[in-house]
N, CA, C and O of each residue as an XYZ file, in Angstrom:
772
protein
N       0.813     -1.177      0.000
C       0.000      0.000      0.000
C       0.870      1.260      0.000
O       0.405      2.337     -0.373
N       2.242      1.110      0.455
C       2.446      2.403      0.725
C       3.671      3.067     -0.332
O       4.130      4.209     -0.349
N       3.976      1.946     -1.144
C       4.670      1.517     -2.409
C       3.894      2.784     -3.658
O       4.478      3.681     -4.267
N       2.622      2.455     -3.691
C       1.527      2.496     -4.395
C       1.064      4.208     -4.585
O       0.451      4.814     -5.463
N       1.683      4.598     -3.320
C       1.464      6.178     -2.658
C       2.703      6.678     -3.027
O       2.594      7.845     -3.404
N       3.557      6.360     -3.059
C       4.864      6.917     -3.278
C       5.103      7.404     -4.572
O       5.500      8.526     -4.887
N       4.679      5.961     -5.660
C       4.850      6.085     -7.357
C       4.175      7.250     -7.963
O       4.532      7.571     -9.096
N       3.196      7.972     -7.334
C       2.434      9.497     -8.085
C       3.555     10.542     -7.827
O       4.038     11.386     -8.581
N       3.895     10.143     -6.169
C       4.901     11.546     -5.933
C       6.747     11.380     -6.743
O       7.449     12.344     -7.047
N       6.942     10.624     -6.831
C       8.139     10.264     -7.518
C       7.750     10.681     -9.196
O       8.672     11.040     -9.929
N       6.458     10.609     -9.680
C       6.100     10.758    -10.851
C       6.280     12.122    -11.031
O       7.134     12.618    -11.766
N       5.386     12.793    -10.286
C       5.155     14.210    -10.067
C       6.327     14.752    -10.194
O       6.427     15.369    -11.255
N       7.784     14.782     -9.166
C       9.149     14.549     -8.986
C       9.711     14.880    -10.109
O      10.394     15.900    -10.190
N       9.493     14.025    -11.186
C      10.111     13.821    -12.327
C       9.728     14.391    -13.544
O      10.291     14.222    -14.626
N       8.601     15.171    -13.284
C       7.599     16.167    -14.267
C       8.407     17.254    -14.527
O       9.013     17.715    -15.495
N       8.169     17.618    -12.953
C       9.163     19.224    -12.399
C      10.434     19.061    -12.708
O      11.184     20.008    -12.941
N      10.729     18.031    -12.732
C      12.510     18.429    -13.175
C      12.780     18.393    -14.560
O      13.581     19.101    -15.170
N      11.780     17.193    -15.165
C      11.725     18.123    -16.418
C      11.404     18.838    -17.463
O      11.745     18.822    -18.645
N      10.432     19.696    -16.605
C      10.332     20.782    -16.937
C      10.898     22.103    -16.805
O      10.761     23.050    -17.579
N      11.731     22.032    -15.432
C      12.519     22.663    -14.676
C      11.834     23.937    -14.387
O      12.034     25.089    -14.770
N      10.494     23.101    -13.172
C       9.873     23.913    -12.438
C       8.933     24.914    -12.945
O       8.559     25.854    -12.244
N       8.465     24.694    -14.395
C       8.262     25.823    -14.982
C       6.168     26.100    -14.840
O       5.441     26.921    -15.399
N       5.916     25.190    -14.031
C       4.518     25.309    -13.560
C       4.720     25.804    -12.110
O       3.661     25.529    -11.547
N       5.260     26.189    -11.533
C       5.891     27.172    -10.504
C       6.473     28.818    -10.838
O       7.186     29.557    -10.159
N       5.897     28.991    -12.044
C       6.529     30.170    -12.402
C       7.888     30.176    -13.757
O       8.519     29.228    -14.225
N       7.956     31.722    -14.086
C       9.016     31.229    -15.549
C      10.426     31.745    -14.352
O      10.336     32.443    -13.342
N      11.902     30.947    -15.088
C      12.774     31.661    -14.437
C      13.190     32.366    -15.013
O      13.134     32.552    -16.228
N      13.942     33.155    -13.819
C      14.711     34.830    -14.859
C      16.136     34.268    -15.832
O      16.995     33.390    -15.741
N      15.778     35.323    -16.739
C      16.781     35.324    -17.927
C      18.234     36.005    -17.102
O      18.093     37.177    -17.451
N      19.123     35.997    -16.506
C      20.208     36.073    -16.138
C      21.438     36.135    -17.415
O      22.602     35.927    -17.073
N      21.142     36.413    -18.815
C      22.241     36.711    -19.306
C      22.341     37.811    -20.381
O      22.706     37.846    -21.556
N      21.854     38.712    -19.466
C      21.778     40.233    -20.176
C      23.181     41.094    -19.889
O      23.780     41.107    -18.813
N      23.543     41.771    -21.032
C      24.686     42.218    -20.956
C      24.749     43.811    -20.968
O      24.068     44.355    -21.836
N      25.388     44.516    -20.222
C      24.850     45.944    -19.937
C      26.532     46.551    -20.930
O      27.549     45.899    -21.166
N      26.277     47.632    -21.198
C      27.526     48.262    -21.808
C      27.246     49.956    -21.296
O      26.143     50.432    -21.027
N      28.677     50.732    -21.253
C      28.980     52.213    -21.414
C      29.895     52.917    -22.198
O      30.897     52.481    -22.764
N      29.437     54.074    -22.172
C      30.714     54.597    -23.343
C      31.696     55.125    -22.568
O      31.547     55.471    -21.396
N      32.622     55.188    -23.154
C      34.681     55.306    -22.295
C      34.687     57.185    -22.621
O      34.230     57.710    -23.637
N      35.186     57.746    -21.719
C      35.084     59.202    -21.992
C      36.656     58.812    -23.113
O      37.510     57.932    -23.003
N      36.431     60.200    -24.384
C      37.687     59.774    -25.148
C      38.755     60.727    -24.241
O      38.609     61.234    -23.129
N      39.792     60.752    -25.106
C      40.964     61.716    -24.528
C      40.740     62.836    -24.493
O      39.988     63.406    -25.283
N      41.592     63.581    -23.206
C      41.492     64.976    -22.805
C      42.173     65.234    -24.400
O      42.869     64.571    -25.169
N      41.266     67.179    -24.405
C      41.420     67.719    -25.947
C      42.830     68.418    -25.395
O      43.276     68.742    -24.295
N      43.351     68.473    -26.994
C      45.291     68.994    -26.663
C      45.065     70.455    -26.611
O      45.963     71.160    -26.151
N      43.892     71.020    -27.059
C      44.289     72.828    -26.924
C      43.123     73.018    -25.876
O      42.285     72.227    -25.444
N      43.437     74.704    -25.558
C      42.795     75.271    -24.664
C      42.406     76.062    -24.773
O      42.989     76.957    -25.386
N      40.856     76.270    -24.108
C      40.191     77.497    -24.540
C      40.312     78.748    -23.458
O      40.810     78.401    -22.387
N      40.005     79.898    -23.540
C      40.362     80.572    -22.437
C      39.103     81.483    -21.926
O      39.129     82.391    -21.095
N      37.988     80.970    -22.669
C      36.282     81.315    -22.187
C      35.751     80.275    -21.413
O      35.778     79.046    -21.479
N      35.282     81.073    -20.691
C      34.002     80.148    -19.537
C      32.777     79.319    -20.570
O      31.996     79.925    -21.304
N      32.841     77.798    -20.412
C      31.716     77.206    -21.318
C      31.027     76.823    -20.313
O      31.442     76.186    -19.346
N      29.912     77.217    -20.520
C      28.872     76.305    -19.436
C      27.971     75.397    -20.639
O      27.681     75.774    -21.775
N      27.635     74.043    -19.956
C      27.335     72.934    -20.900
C      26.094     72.622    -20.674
O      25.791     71.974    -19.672
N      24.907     73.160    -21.843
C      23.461     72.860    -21.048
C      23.178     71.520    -21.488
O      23.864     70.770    -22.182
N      21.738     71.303    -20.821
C      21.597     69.849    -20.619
C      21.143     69.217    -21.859
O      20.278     69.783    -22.528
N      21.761     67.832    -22.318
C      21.533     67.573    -23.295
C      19.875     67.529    -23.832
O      18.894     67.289    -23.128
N      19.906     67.898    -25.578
C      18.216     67.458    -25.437
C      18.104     65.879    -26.511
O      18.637     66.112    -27.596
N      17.710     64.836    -26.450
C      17.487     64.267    -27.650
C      16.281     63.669    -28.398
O      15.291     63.582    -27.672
N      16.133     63.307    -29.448
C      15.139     63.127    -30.775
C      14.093     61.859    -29.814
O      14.496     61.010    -29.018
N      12.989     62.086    -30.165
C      12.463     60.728    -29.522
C      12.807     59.687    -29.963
O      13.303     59.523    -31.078
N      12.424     58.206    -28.526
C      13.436     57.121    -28.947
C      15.171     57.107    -28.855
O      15.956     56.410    -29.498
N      15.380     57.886    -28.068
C      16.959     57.384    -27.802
C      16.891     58.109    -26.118
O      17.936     58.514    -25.609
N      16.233     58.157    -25.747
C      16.075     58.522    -24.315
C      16.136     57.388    -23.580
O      15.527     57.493    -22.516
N      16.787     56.071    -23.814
C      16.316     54.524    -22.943
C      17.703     53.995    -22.965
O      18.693     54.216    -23.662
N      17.408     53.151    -21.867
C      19.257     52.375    -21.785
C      18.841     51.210    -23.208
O      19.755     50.529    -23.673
N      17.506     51.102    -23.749
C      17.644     50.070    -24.635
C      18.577     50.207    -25.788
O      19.135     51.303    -25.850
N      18.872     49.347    -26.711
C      20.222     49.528    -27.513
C      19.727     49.341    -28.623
O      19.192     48.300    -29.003
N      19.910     50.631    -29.410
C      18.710     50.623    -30.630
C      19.148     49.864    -32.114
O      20.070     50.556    -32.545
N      18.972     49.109    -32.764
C      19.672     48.880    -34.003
C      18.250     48.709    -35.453
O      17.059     48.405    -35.385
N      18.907     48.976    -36.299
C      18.343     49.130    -37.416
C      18.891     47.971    -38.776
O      20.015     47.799    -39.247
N      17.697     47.389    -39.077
C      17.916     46.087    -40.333
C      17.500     47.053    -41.741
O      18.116     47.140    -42.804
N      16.633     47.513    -41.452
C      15.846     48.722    -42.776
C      15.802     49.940    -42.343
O      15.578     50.250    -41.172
N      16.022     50.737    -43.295
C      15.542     52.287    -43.498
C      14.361     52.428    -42.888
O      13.457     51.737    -43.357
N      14.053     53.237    -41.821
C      12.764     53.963    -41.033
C      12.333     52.956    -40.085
O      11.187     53.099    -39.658
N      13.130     51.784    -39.584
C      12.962     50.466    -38.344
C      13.772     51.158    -37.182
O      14.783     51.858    -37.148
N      12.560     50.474    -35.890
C      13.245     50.890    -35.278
C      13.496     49.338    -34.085
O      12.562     48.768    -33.522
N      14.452     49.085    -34.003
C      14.641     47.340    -33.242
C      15.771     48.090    -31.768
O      16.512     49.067    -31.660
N      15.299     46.895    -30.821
C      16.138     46.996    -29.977
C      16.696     45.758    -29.541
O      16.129     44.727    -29.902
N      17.727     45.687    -28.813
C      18.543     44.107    -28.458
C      17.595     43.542    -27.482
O      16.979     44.479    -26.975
N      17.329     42.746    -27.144
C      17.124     41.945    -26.221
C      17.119     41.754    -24.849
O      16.414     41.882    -23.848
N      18.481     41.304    -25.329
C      19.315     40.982    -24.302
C      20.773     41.779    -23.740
O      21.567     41.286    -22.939
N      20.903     43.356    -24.493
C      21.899     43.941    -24.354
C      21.337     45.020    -23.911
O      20.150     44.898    -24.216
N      21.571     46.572    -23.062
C      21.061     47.874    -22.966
C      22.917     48.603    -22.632
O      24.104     48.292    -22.529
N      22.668     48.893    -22.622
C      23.337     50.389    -21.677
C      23.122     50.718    -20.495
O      22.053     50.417    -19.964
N      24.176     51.467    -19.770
C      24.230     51.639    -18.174
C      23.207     52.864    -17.898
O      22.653     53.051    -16.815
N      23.099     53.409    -18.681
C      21.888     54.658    -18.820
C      21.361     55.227    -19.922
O      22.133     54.853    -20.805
N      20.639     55.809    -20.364
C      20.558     56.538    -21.370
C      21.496     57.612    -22.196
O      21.940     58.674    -21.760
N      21.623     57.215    -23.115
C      22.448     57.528    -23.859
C      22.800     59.152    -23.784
O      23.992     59.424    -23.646
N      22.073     59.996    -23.844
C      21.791     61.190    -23.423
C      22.515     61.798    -22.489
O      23.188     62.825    -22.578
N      22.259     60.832    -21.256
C      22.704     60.737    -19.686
C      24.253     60.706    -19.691
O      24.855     61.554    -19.032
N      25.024     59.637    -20.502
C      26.100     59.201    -20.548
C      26.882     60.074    -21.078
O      27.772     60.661    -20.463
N      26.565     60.249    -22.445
C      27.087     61.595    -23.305
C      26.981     63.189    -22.475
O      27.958     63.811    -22.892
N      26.572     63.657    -21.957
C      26.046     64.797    -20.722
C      27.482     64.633    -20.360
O      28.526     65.231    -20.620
N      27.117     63.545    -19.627
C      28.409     63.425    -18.303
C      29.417     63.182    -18.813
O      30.242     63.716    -18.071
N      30.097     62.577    -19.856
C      31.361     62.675    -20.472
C      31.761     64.171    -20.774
O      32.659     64.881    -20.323
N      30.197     64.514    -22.235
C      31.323     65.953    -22.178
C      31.352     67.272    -21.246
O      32.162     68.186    -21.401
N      30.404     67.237    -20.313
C      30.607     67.926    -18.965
C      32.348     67.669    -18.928
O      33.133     68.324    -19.613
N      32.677     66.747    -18.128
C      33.533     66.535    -17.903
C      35.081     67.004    -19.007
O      36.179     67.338    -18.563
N      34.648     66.871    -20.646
C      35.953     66.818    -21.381
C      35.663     68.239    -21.602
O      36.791     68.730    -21.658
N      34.744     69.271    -21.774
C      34.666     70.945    -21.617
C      35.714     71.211    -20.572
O      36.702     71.894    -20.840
N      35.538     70.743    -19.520
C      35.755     71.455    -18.011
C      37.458     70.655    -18.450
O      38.057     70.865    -17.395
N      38.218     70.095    -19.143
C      39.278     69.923    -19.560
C      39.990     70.982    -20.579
O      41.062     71.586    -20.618
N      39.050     70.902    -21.223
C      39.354     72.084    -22.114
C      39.661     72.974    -22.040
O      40.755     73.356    -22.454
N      38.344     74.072    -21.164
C      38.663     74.746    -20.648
C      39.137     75.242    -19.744
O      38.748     76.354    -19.386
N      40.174     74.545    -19.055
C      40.462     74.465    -17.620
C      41.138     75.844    -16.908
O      41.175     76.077    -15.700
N      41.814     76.938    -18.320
C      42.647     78.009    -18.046
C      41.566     79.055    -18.113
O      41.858     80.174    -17.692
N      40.093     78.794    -18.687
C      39.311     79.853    -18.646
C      39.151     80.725    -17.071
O      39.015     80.333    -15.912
N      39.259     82.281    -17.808
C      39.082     83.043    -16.851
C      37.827     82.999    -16.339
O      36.923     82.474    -16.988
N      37.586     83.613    -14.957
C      36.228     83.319    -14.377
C      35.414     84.035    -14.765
O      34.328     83.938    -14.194
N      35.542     85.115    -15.939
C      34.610     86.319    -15.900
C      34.022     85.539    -17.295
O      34.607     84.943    -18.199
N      32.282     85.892    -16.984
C      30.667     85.037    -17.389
C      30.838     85.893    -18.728
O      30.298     85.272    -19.644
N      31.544     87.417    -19.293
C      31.492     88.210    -20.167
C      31.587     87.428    -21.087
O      30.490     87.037    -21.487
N      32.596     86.953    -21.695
C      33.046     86.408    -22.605
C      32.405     84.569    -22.372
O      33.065     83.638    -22.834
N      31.644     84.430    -21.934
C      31.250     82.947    -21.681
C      30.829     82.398    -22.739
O      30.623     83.191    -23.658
N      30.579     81.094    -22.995
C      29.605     80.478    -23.917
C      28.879     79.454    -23.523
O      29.126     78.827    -22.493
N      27.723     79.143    -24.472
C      27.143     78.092    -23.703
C      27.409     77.222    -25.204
O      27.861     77.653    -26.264
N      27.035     76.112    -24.916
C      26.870     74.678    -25.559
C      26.152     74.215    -25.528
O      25.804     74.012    -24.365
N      25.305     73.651    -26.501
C      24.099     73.287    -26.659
C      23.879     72.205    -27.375
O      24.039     72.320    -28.590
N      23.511     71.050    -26.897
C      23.386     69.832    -27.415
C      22.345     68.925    -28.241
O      22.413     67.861    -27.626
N      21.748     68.805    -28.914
C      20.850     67.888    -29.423
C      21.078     66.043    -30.043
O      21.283     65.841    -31.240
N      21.007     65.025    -29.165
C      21.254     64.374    -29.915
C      20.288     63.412    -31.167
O      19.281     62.776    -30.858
N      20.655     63.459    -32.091
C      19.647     62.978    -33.442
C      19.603     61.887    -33.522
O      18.482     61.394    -33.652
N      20.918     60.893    -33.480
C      20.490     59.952    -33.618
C      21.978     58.613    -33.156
O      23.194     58.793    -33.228
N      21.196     57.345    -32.705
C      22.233     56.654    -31.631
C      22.257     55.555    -32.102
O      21.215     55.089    -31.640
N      22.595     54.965    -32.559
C      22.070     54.009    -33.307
C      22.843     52.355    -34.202
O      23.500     52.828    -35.130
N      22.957     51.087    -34.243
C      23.933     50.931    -34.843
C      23.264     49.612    -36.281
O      22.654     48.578    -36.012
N      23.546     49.985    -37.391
C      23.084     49.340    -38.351
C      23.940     48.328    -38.922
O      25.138     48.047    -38.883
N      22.595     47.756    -39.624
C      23.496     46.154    -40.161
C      22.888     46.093    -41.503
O      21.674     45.985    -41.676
N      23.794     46.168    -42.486
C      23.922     46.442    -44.273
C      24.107     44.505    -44.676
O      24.445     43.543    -43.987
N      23.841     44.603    -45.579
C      24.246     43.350    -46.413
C      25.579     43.256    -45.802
O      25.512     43.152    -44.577
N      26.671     43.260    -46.245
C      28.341     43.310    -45.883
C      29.101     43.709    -44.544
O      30.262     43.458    -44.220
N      27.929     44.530    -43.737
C      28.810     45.120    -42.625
C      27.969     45.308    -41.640
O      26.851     44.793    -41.664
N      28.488     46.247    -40.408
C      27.614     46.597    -39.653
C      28.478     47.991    -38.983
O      29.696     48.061    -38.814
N      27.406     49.094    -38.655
C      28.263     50.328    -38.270
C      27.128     51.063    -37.286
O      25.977     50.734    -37.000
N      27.964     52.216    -36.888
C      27.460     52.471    -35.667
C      27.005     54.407    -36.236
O      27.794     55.175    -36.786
N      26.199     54.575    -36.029
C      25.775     56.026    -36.365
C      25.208     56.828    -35.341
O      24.284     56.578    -34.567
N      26.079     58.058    -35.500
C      26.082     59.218    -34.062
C      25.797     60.205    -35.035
O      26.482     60.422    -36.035
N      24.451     60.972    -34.608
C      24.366     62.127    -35.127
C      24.327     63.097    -33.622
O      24.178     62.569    -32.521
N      24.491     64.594    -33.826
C      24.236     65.004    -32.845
C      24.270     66.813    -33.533
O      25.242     67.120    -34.224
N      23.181     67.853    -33.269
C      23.514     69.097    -33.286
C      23.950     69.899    -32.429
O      23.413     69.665    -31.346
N      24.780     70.870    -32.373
C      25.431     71.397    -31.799
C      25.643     72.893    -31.850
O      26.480     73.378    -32.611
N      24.908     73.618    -31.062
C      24.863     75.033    -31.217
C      25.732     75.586    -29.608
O      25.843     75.135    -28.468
N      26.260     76.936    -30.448
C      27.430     77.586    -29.720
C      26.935     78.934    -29.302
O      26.946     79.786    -30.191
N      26.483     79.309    -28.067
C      25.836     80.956    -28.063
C      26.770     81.416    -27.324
O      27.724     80.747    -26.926
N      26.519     82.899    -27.019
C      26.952     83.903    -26.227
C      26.423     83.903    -25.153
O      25.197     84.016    -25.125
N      27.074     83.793    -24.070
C      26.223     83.632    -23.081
C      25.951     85.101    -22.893
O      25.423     85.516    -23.925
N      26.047     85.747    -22.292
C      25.775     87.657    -22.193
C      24.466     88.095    -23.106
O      23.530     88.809    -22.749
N      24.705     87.367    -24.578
C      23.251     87.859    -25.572
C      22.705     86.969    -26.042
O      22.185     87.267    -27.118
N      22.559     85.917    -25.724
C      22.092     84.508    -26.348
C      22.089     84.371    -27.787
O      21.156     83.810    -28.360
N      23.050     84.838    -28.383
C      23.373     85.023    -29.891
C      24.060     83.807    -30.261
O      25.076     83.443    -29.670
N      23.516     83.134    -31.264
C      23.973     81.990    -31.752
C      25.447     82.249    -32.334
O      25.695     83.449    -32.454
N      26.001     81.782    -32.543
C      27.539     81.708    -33.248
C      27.598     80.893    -33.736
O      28.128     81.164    -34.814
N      27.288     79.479    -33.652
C      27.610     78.572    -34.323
C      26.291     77.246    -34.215
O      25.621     76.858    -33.258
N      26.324     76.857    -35.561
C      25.312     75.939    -35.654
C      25.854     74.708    -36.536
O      26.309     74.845    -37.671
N      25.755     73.663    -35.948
C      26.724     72.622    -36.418
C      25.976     71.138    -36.457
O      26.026     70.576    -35.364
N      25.398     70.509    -37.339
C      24.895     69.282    -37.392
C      26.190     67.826    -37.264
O      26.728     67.930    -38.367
N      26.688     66.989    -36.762
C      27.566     66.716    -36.938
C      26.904     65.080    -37.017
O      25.993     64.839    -36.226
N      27.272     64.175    -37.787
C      27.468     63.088    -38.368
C      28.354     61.556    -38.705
O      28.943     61.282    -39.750
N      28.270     60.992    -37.889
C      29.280     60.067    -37.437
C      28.793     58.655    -37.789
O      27.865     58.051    -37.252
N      29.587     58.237    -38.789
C      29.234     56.398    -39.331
C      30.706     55.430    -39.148
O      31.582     55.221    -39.987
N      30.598     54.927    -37.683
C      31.778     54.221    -37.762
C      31.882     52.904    -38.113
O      30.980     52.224    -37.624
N      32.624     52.338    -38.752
C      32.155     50.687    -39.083
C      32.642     50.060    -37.646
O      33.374     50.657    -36.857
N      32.243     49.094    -37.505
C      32.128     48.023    -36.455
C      32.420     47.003    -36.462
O      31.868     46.273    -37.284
N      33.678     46.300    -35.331
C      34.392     45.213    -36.198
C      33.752     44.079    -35.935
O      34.379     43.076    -36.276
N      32.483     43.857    -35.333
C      31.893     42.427    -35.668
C      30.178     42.935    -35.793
O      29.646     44.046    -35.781
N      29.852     42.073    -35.867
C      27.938     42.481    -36.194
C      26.983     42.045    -35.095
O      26.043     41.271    -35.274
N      27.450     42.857    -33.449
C      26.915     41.771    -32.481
C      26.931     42.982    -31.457
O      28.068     43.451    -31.404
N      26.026     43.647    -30.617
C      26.077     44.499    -29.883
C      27.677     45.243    -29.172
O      28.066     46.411    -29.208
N      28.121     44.387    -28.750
C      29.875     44.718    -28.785
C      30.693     45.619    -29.795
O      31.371     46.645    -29.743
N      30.248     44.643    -30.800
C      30.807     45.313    -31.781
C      30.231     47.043    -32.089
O      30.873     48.078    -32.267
N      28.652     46.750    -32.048
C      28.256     48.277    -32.147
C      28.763     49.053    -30.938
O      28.849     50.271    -31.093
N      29.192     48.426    -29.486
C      29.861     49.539    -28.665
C      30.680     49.948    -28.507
O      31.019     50.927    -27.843
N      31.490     48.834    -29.474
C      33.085     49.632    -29.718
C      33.080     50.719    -30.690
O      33.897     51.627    -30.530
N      32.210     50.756    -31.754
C      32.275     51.639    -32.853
C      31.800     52.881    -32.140
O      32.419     53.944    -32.181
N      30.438     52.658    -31.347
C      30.137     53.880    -30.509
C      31.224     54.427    -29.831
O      31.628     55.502    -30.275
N      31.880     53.889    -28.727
C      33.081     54.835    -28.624
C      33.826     55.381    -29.708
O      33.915     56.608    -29.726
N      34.399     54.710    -30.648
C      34.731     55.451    -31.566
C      34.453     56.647    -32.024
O      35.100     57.694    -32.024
N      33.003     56.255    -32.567
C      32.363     57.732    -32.642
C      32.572     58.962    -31.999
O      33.148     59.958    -32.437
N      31.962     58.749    -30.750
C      32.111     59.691    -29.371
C      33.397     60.324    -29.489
O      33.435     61.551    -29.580
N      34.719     59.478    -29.500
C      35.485     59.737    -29.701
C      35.850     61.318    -30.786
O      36.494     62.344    -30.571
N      35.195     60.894    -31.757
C      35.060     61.804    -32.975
C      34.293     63.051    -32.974
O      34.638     64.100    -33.518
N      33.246     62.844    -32.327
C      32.537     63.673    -32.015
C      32.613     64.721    -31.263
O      31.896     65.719    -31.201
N      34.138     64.216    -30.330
C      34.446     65.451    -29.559
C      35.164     66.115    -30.085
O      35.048     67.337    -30.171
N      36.110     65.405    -30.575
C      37.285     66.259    -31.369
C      36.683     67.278    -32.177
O      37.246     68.372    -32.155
N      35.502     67.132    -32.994
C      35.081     67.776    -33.977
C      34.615     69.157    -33.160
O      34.917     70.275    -33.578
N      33.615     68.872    -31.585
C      33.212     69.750    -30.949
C      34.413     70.620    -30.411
O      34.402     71.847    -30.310
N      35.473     69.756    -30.074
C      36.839     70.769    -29.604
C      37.105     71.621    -31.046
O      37.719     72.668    -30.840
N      36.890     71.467    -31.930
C      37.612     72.287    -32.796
C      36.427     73.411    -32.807
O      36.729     74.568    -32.515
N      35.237     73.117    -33.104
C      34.195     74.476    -33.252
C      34.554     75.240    -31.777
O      34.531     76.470    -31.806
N      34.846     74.652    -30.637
C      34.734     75.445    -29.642
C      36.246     76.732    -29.488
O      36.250     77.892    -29.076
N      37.466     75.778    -30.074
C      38.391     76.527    -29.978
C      38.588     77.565    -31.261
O      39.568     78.292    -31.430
N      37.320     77.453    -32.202
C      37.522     78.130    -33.409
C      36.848     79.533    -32.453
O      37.403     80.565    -32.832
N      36.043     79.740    -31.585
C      35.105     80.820    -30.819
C      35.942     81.850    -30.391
O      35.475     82.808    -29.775
């Protein structure tokens, strides 16, 4: 009799395992991979105006740690299983906060001669072509007076780096790259002021 009682629960036993528990609930996915961007190198010249760096603004859809990639023209896909440590926005902010305040490090304290910086980013993004896969940074970039809020400079800037494999990694290495590029380009409009 007690043989007889046992064989359902040993059955049962052997359901759950293989199923691996999954009428108890689903288990968590544990192999999500988070990435950030590397601030690039301090810029080699120096400016000698006060920049104050307003807060970035960007295009809808790139406001998310999700990691955006594109198969077709006007798609918009995200990874899965990959994001970012913050929003892209967020990350970029705090880098070039930081590579301005390098820059300008000899600026005098007087607000007269100041400028501001003004950020928009357009677009974050990393695509996959028949043959390749690359990483695309757009971002606008306006330069005012701080004293008259007079524009000086208006700058769309455009960044397609190729990417050396076709696999989220790969698009975050090219993204640094970019970034990379992107400053340099901003160090030069700023030291052209």
């Amino acid at each position: 009799m007690r043989v007889s009682f046992l064989k359902p629960i040993g059955l049962l036993c052997c359901v759950l395992l293989l199923t691996h528990c999954s009428l108890l609930g689903p288990v968590p996915y544990t192999d999500k991979k988070t990435y950030e961007l590397n601030a690039p190198p301090p810029a080699r010249g120096k400016i000698t105006k006060a920049i104050h760096v307003a807060p970035m603004q960007a295009y809808p859809g790139l406001n998310t740690e999700r990691m955006r990639y594109q198969l077709q023209c006007y798609e918009v896909n995200y990874f899965a299983k990959s994001s970012w440590v913050a929003p892209p926005p967020a990350m970029l902010q705090s880098l070039l906060t930081t590579h301005v305040k390098q820059l300008a490090s000899r600026a005098r304290c007087s607000d007269s001669d100041a400028l501001i910086l003004k950020t928009t980013l357009t677009q974050f993004e990393q695509r996959f072509q028949k043959q390749c896969s690359t990483f695309a940074l757009g971002m606008q970039v306006e330069i005012l007076d701080a004293k008259t809020s007079c524009v000086k400079t208006v700058k769309q800037i455009n960044i397609v780096e190729p990417a050396p494999c076709a696999n989220p990694y790969g698009g975050v290495t090219a993204a640094n790259q970019a970034v990379n590029k992107l400053f340099k380009r901003i160090d030069k409009l700023l030291l052209n002021e």
